[in-house]
Structure formats: structure tokens, C-alpha cells
ZABANU-209598 format. One record per atom (N, C-alpha, C): residue in three letters; x, y, z. Coordinates in nm, 3 decimals. Atoms other than C-alpha are relative to their C-alpha. Layout:
% ZABANU-209598
NODE   code         u         v         w
NODE    ala         X         Y         Z
...
END
This chain:
% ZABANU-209598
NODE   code         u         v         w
NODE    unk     0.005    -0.145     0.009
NODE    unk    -8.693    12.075    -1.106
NODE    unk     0.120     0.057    -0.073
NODE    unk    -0.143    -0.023     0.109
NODE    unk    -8.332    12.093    -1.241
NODE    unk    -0.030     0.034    -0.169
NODE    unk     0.022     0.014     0.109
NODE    unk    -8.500    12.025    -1.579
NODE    unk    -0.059     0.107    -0.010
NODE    unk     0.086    -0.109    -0.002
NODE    unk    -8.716    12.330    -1.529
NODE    unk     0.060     0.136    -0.022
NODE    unk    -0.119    -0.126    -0.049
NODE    unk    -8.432    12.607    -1.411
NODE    unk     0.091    -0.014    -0.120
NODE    unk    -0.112    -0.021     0.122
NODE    unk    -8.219    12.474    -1.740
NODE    unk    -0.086     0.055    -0.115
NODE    unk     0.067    -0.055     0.118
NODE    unk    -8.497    12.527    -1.960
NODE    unk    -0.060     0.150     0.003
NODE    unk    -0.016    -0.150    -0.029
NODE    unk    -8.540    12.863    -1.818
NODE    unk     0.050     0.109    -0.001
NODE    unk    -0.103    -0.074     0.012
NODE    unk    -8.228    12.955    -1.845
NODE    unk     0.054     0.000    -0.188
NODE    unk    -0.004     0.034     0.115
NODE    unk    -8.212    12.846    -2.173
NODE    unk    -0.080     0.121    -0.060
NODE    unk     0.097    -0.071     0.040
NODE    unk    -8.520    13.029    -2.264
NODE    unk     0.087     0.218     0.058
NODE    unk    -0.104    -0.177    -0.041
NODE    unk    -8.299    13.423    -2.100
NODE    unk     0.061     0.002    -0.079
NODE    unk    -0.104    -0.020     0.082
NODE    unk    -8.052    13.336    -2.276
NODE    unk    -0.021     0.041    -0.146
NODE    unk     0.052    -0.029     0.113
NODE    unk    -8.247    13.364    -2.624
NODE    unk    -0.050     0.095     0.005
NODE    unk     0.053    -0.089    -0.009
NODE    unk    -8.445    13.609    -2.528
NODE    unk     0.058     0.145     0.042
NODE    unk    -0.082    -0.116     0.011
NODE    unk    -8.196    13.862    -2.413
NODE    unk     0.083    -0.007    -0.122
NODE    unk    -0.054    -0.050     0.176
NODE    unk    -8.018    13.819    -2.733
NODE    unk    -0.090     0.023    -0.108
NODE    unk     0.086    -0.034     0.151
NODE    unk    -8.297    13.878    -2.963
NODE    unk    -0.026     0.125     0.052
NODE    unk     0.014    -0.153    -0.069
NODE    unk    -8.381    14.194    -2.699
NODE    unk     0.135     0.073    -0.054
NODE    unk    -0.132    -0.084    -0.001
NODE    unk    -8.023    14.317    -2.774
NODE    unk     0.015     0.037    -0.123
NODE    unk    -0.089     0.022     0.130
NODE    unk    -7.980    14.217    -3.143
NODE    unk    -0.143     0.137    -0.060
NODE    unk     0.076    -0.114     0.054
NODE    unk    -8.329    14.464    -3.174
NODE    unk     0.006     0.126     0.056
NODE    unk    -0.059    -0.140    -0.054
NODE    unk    -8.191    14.753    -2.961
NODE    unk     0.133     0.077    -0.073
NODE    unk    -0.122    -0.047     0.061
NODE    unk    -7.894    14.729    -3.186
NODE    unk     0.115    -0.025     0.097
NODE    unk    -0.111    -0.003    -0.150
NODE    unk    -7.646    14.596    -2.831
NODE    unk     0.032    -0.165    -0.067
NODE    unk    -0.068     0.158     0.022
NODE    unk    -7.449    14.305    -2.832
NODE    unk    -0.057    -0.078     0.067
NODE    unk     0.102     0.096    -0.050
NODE    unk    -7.678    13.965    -2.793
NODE    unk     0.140    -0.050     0.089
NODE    unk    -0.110     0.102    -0.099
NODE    unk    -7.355    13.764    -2.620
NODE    unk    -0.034     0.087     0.129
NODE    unk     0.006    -0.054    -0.069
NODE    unk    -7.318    14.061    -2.403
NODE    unk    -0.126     0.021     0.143
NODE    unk     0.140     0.027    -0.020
NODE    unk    -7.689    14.075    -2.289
NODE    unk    -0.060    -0.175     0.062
NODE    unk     0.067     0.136    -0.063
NODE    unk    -7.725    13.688    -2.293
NODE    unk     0.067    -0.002     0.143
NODE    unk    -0.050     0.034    -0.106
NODE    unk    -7.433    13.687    -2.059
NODE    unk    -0.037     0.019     0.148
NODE    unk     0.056    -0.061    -0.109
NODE    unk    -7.568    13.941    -1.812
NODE    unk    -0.129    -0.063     0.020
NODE    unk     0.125    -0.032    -0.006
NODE    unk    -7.906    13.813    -1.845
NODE    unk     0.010    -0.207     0.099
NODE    unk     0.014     0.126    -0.062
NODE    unk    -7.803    13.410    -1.742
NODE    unk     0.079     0.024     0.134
NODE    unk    -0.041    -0.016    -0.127
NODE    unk    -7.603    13.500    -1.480
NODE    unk    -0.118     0.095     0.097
NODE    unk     0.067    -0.047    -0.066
NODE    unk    -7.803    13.710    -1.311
NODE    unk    -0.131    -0.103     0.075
NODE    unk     0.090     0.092    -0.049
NODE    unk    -8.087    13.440    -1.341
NODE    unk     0.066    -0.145     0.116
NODE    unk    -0.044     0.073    -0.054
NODE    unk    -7.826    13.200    -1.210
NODE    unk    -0.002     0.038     0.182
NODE    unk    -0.049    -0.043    -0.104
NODE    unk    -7.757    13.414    -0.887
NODE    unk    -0.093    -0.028     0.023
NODE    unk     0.109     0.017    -0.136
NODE    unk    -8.085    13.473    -0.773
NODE    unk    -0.094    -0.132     0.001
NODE    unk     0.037     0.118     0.009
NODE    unk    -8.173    13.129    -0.847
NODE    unk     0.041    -0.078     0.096
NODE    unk    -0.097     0.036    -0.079
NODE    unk    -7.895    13.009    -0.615
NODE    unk     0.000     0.073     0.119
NODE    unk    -0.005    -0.077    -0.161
NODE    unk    -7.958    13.251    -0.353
NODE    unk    -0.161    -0.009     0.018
NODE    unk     0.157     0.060    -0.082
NODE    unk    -8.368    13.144    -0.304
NODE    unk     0.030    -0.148     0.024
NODE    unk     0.002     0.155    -0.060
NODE    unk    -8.249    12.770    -0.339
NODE    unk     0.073    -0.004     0.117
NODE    unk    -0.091     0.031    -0.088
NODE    unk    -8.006    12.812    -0.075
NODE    unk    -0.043     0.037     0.110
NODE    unk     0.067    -0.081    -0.083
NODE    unk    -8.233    13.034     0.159
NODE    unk    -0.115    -0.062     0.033
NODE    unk     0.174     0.044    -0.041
NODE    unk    -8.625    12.992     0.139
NODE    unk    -0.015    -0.155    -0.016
NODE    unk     0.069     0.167     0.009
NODE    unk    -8.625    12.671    -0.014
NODE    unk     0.064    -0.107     0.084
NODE    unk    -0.050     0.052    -0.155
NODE    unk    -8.378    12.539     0.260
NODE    unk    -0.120    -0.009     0.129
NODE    unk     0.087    -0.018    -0.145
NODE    unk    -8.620    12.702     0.564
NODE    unk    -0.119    -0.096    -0.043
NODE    unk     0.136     0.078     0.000
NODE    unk    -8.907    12.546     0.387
NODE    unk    -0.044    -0.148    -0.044
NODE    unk    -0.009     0.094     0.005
NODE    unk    -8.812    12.234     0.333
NODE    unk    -0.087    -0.135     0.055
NODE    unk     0.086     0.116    -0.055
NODE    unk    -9.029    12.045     0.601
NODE    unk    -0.158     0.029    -0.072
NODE    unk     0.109    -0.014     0.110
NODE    unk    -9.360    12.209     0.368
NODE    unk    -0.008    -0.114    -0.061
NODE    unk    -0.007     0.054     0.142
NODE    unk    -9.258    11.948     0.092
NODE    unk    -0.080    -0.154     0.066
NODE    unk     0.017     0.133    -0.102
NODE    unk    -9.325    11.644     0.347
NODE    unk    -0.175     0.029     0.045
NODE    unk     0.166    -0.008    -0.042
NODE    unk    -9.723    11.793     0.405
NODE    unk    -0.046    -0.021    -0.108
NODE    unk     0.057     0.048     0.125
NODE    unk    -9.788    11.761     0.026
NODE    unk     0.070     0.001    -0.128
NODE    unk    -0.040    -0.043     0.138
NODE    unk    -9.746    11.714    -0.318
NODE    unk     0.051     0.175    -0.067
NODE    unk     0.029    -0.117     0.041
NODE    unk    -9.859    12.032    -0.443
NODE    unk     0.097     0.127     0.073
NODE    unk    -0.078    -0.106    -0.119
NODE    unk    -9.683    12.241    -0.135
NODE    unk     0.123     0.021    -0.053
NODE    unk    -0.146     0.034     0.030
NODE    unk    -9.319    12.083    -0.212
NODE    unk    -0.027     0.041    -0.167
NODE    unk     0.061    -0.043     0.160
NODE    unk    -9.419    12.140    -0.640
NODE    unk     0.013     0.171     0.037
NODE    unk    -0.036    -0.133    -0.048
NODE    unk    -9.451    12.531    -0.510
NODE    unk     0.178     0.035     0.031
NODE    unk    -0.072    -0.015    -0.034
NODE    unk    -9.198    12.501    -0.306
NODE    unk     0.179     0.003    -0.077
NODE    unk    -0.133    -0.005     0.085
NODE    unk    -8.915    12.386    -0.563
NODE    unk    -0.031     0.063    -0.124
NODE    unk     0.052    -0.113     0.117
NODE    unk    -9.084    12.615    -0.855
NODE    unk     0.079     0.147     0.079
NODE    unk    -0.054    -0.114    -0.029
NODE    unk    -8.946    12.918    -0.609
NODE    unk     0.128     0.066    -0.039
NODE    unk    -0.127    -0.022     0.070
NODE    unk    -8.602    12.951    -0.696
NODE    unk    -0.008     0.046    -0.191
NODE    unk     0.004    -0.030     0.126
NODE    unk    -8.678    12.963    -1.114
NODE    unk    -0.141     0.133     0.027
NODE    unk     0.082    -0.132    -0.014
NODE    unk    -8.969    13.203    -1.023
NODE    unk     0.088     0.165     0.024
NODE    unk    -0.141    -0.118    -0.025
NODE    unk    -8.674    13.433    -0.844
NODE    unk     0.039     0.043    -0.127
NODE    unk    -0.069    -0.024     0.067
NODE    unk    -8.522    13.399    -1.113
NODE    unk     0.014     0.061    -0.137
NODE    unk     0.074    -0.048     0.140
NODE    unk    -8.713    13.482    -1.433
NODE    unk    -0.032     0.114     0.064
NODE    unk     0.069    -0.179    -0.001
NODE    unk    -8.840    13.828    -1.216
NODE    unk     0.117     0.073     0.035
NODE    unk    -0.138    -0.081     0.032
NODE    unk    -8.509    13.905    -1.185
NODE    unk     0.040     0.050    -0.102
NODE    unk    -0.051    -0.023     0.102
NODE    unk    -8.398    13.871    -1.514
NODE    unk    -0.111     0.106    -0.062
NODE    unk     0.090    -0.102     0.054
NODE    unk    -8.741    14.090    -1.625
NODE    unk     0.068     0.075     0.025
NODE    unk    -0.041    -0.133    -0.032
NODE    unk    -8.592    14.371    -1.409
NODE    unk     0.131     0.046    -0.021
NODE    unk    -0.105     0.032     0.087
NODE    unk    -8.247    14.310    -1.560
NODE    unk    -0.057     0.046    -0.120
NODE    unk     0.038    -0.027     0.146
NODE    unk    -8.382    14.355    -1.890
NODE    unk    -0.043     0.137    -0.065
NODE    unk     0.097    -0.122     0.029
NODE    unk    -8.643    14.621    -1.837
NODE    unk     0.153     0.153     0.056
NODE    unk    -0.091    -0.070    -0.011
NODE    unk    -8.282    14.828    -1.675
NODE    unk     0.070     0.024    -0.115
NODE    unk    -0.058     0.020     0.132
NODE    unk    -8.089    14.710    -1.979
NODE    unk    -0.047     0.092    -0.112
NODE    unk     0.086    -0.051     0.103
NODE    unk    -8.364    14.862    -2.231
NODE    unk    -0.033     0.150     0.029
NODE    unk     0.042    -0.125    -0.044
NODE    unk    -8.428    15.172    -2.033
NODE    unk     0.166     0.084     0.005
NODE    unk    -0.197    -0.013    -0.006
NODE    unk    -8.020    15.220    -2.031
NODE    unk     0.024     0.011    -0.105
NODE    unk    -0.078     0.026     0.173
NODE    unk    -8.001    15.157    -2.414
NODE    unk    -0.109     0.179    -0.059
NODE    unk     0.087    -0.101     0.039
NODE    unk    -8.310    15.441    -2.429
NODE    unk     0.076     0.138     0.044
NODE    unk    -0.059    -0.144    -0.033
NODE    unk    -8.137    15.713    -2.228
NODE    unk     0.095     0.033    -0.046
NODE    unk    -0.110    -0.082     0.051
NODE    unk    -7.849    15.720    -2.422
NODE    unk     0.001     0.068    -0.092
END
């Protein structure tokens, strides 16, 4: 799953800089805010839900597969609402 959450993060990181570099904002600026953010709440569902739900992974494949997909899920609808703030922030000024 590691391989999943880097390529995820990978994937923010491009994508808030091409969001920035077409708002006219600084892409670094943007990437920065946009991987951290994914990092946090990435790190705060792995450390939480996917802790409590740990004995799930032991009833099935598929369950545990869910279960460690949660954390990069967090984390990409974070960074949307990160973004969609960002863009609505660059509009009101």
C-alpha cells in the first residue's frame, strides 16, 4: 500500500502545481501545501481507523485491501478540499 500513498502523493504534487501555474500562484508553493496536507491526513487515518480496524484484515482479502486503501482515500479528499479553498481564495481576490 506504501506504493499506492507515494504514487498519490506524487500524483498532488503535479497537480497542484499545474492548478497554481494556471491561476497564475506559485506551483512550489501550492505543491507544498497540497503534499503535506495529503501527508497529515494520511497519517492521522493510518494511525486511527486503520489501527481500530485492524482485526477486519484477518476476515478477508478484500476487507483488509479496503481497509489499507483508507488512509490514501483520506487523503486525496483532503487535498480536493485544499485545492477547491486554494482556487476559491485565488478567485476572491
Amino acid at each position: 500500500m506504501a506504493f499506492i500513498a507515494i504514487l498519490s502523493a506524487i500524483a498532488v504534487v503535479v497537480w497542484f502545481y499545474k492548478s497554481a501555474i494556471t491561476v497564475g500562484q506559485n506551483g512550489v508553493k501550492w505543491s507544498a501545501v497540497g503534499v503535506v496536507g495529503y501527508w497529515i491526513a494520511w497519517w492521522i487515518v493510518k494511525l486511527t481507523v486503520v489501527s481500530a480496524l485492524t482485526g477486519l484484515t484477518a476476515k478477508g482479502a478484500f476487507i483488509g485491501f479496503i481497509v489499507l486503501l483508507l488512509p490514501t482515500l483520506a487523503g486525496l479528499t483532503t487535498v480536493f478540499l485544499v485545492r477547491k479553498r486554494l482556487l476559491v481564495d485565488v478567485v476572491n481576490k
